[in-house]
N, C-alpha and C positions, 0 to 999 in steps of 0.2 A: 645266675650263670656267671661265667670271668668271662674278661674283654674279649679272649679268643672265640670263645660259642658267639659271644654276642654278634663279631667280627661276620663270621659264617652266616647267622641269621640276617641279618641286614645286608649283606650282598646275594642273597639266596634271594630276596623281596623286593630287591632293586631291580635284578634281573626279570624278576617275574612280573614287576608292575610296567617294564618296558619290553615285554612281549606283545607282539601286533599278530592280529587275526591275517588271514588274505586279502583284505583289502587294507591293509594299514592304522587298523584301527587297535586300539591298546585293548588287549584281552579282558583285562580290569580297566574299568570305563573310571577318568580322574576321580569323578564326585565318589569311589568306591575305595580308592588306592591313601588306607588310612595311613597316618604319620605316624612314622616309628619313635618311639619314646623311649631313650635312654636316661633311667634314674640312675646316681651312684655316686660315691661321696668324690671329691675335685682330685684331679692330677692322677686318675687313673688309665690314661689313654685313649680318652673317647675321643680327642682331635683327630687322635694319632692313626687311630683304622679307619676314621673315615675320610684320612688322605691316603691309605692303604687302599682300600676300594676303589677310592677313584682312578690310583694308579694299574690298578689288578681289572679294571672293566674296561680301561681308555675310555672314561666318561668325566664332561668334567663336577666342578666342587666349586660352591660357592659356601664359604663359610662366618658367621657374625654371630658377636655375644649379644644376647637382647638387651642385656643390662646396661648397654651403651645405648641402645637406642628410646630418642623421647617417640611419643606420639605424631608429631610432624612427619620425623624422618624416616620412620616405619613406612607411616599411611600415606605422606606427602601433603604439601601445604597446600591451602582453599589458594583458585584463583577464581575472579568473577569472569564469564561468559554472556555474550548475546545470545537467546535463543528466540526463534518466531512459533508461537504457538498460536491459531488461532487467527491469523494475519498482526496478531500482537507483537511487539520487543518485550522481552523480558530481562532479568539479570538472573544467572544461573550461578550456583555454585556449584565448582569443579576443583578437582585434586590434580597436583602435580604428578607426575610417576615416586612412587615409595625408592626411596634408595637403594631398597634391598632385590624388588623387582629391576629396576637399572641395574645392580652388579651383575644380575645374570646374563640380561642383554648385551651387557658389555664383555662379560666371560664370551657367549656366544660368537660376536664377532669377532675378539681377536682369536680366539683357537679355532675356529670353523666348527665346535662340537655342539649339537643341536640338543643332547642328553646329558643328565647331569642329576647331581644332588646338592639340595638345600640344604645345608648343616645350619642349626638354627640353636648354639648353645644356652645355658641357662635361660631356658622359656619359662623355667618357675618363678622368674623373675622379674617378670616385665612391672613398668611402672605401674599406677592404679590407673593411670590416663587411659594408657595400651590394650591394658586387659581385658576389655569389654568385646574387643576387636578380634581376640584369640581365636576365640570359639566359632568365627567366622573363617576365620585365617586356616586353622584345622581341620572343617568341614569342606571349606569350596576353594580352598588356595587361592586368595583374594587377600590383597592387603590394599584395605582405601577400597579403588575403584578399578585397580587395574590388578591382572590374575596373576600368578606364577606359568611359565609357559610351558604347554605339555611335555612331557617328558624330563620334566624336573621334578624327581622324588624329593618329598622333604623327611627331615632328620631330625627328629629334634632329641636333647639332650638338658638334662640338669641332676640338682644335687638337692636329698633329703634333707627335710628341714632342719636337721641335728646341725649341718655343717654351713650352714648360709641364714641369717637370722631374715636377708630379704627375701623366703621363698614364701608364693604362696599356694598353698595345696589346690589342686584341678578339684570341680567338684565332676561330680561321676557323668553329668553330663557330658561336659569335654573327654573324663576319662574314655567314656563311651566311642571317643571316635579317633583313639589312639590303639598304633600297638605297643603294648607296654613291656617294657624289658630291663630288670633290675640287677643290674651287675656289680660285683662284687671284685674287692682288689683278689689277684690270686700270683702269687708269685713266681711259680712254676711257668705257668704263661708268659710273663713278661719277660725272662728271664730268656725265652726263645727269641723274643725282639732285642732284648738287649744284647745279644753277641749278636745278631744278624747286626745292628746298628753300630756294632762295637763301644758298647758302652766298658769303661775301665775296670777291666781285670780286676781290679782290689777291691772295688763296689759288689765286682760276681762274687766274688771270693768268700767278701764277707757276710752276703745276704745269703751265701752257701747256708753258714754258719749260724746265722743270727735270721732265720727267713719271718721269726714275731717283729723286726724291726724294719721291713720292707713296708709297710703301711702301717702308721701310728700314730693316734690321734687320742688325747686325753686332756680331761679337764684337770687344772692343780690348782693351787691355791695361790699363786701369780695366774693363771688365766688358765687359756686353751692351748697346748702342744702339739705337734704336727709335723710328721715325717710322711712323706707322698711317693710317687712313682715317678712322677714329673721332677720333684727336690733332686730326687737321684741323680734322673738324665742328665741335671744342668750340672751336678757338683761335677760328676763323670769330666763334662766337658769341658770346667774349669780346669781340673786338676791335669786333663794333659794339658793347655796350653800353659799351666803353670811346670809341667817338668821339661817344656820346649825348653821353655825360657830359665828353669833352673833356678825358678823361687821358690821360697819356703814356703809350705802346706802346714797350718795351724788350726786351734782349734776355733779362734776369730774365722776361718774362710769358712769353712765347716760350717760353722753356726746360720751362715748368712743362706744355706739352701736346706740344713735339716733345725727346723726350730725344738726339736726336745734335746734337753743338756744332756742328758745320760747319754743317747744313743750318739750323740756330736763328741761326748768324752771317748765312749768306747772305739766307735769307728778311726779317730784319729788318730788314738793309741795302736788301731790293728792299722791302720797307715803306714805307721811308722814300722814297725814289724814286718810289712809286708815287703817294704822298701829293703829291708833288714835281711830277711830271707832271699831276696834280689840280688843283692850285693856276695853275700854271704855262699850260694849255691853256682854263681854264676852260670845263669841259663844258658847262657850262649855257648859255654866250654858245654856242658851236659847234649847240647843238640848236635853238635859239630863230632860228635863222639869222643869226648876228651876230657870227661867228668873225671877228676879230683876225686883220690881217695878218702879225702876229709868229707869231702863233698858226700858220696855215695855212703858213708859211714854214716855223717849225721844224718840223713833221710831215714837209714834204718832204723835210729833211735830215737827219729821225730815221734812227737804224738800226731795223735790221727787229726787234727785239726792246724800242724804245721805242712803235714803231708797232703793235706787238700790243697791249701794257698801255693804251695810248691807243684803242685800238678797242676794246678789252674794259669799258673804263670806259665809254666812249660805249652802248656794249651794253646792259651790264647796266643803267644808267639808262632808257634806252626799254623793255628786257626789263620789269621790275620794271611800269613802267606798265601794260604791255599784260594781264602777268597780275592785274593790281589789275583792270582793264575786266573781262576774262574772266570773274572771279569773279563781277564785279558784272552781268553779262550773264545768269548759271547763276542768279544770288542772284534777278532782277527776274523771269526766265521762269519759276521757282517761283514766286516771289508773285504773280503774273499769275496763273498757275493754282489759287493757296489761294485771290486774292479770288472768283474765277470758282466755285468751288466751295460759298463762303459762302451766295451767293444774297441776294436783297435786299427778301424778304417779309416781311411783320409791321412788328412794333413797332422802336421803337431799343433798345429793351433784348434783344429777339431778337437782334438783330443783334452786340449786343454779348458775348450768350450766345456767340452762335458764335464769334466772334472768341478768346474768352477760350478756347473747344473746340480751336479751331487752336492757339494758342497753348502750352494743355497737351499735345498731341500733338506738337508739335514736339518741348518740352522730355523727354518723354518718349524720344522717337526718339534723341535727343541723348543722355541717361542710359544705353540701353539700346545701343546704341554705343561709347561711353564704356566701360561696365562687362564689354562683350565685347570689350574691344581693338581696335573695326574700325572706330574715327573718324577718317576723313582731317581733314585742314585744308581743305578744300574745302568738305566738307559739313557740318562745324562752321561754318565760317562763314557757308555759307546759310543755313542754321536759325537761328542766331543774329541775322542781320541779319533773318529772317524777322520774329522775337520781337520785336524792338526796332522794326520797322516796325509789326506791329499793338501795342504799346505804349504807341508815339506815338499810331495810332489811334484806340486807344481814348481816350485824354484828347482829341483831338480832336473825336469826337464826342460826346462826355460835355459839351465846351462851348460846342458848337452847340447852335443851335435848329432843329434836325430835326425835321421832325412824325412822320416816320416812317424804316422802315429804308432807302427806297430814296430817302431827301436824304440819311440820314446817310451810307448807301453812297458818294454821287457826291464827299462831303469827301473819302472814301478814297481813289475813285479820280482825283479832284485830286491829290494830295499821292503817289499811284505815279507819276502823269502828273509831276511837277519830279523826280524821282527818275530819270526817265528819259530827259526831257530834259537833263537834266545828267551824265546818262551818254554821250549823245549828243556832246556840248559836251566832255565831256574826249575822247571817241573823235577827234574832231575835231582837238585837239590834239596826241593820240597822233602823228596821222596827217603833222601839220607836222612833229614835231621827226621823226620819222622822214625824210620827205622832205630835212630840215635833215639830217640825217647822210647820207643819200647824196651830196648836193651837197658836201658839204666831204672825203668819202672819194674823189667824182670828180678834187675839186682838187688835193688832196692824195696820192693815192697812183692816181692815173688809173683803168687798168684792169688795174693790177697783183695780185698775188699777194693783197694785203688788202680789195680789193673781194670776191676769191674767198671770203673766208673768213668777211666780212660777211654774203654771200647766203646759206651756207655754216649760219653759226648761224641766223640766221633760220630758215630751213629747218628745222633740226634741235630748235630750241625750240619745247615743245610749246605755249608761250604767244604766244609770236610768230606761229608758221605759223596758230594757229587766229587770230588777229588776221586776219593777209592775206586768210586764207582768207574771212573772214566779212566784213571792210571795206576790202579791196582795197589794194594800192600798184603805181601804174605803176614807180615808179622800182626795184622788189623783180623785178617782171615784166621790163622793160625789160632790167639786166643777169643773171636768169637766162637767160637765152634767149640772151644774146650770150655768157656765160661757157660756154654747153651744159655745165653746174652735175653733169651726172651724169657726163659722159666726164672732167672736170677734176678733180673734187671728188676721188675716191680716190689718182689721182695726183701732185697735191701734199700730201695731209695723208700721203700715205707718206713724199715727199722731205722734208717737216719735220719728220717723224720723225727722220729720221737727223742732222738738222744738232745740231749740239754748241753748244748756246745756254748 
């Protein structure tokens, strides 16, 4: 299966092992609620969903590589005890708390969340000391002497012997009391988190083009070679803060995230190219509707592999807008609902009481998030723009002359009222350079294969479609209905599949 089936499975099992009968009792009794076992070769985003999960259930994640941990810190160190047995003293031996059992406790108390998941990566791992301990660890959620505490699903993960020379194969006993789940890199999948995360345009662009060189791993005669999912995300991240800052991208940086020379030659070559085509088409003239006849010429007599990187750029520029709106859409419909909540009786120092009430409970929300692993970026950032709007507030009304709460209220809702209008005013905008790429994708490549694949991502991006969906585009409506977007759509991303770009 790829990471996304696997994604689904594993949160379908979470749920279901933390379902309680009528009396509160867990449906699936723990000694029953087996450990999910994710096999699959490294850097294909198994960290990665199951900090998705945790954010998508409000549960939290405690997460640890085993291959860091010795035997002590697992199980916890002996301490000697007094015990009477017998009217006897004796000296007992007893165990500290395991480290790993404490992160939970400690995740517990700072978020308030009593549920959660154990991610427990490279379990094929553990030391020979450890491992005796597994099969117990697996069975009864016990590490040492002290349990993992109900409601804490565990997760475990690791990598086929091929790609980690420390792993050591589970014998079918253990296998026996796992659920096993062998997932495979798939790039089409990832490639949905990578624009949701906004990974760089020239990386989508080129694993368009190049999708054998999205996960690659081989033996040569200098060693083993290795290009991952992970490599990517990080080069991605380099390479914007390297074009903030206006340094040079070589095949030296390159090298340092995808280790096979070929694909580190070719990708830096389609870099530079791509940077090339940027310069060259000037996106921003083609959005603003005011594309250059050179411009709109060479697109026509692009090859189909200059005209992808050229749509992809034109994309992800409007993409990135629409999800900035989006955000800011989810961020106003909260604070529309915190001012509503406030009420606007008493004094302005009540008012201000309250405000300062929201505000701590935001930041609280936010810490307690944070500290269970289950903060998306979404909802960091609403809170956060929540805080910095009544911050503003409050100095706002602090230098009014309000008589009371419900004039100082109305500054409030002044100053939500230009915040919204001005959401308006960019949506607006959105909505032309959109219109502006359709128009020059009509001219440009008519009603060929790359209008397909324009409608195609729209569709598919979850920022985009809720755009349409919520502020409409004739020209998105128009050619879905003429391309009949569902009968076309599978048909050609299979034949581009097969072409040798």
């Amino acid at each position: 299966m790829n990471i996304k089936q696997a994604k689904e499975y594993i949160k379908d099992t979470v749920q279901l092992y933390l379902k309680k009968d009528e009396f509160g009792e867990y449906r699936i009794p723990v000694v029953r609620q087996r450990p999910i076992f994710m096999i699959g070769a490294p850097g294909i985003g198994k960290t990665a969903i199951m900090e998705q999960i945790a954010q998508e259930l409000s549960i939290g994640l405690v997460a640890y590589s085993m291959t860091h941990h010795t035997r002590q810190s697992a199980l916890g160190l002996p301490i000697i005890n007094q015990k009477e047995f017998g009217e006897k003293q004796y000296q007992v031996s007893e165990y500290t708390m395991s480290e790993i059992i404490s992160s939970i406790y400690d995740v517990m108390k700072e978020s308030g969340m009593k549920e959660g998941i154990l991610f427990l990566d490279e379990i094929n791992c553990v030391s020979e000391t450890l491992s005796p301990s597994m099969l117990q660890f697996l069975q009864y959620k016990v590490f040492g002497r002290h349990q993992v505490p109900d409601g804490w699903v565990i997760v475990t993960a690791g990598n086929p012997p091929e790609y980690n020379k420390s792993v050591h194969d589970f014998d079918v006993v253990t296998l026996d009391r796992l659920k096993v789940m062998e997932v495979e890199a798939d790039y089409n999948t990832w490639k949905e988190y990578a624009v949701s995360k906004g990974i760089h345009n020239a990386v989508i662009s080129y694993l368009d083009l190049k999708k054998d060189h999205f996960y690659h791993i081989e033996t040569t005669v200098k060693g083993k070679t290795y290009v991952t999912a992970r490599g990517w995300e990080d080069l991605s991240q380099i390479l914007q803060l390297y074009e903030e800052e206006e340094l040079p991208v070589d095949e030296n940086l390159v090298g340092q995230y995808l280790r096979n020379d070929k694909i580190v030659k070719e990708f830096t070559a389609y870099y530079d190219l791509y940077n090339k085509y940027k310069h060259d088409y000037k996106i921003e003239e083609i959005l603003s509707g005011n594309a250059s006849e050179n411009a709109l010429e060479k697109a026509k007599a692009a090859p189909f592999d200059e005209r992808l990187s050229l749509l992809g750029m034109l994309l992800d520029r409007v993409q990135e807008d629409m999800k900035t709106i989006m955000w800011t859409a989810d961020y106003l419909l909260e604070m529309r609902k915190a001012l509503g909540s406030m009420g606007k009786d008493g004094s302005v120092e009540d008012l201000l009481g309250r405000m300062e009430k929201q505000m701590g409970a935001r930041d609280k929300l936010i810490h307690s998030l944070m500290a269970a692993g289950a903060l998306s970026d979404v909802e960091k950032y609403k809170n956060r723009s929540i805080i910095r709007f009544l911050e503003q507030g409050m100095k706002l009304v602090r230098t009014g002359n309000a008589s009371g709460a419900e004039q100082a209220f109305d500054s409030l809702r002044s100053a939500f009222q230009q915040e919204a209008d001005a959401m308006k005013k960019s949506t607006q905008q959105i909505g032309e350079k959109l219109h502006h790429l359709f128009v020059f994708a009509e001219q440009a490549f008519a009603d060929g294969n790359e209008m397909l694949i324009l409608v195609t991502e729209l569709t598919v991006n979850e920022y985009s479609a809720r755009f349409i969906a919520t502020f409409g585009c004739p020209d998105y409506q128009k050619h879905n209905e003429e391309l009949m977007i569902s009968d076309r759509q599978s048909k050609f991303m299979a034949e581009i599949d097969k072409l040798d770009l």
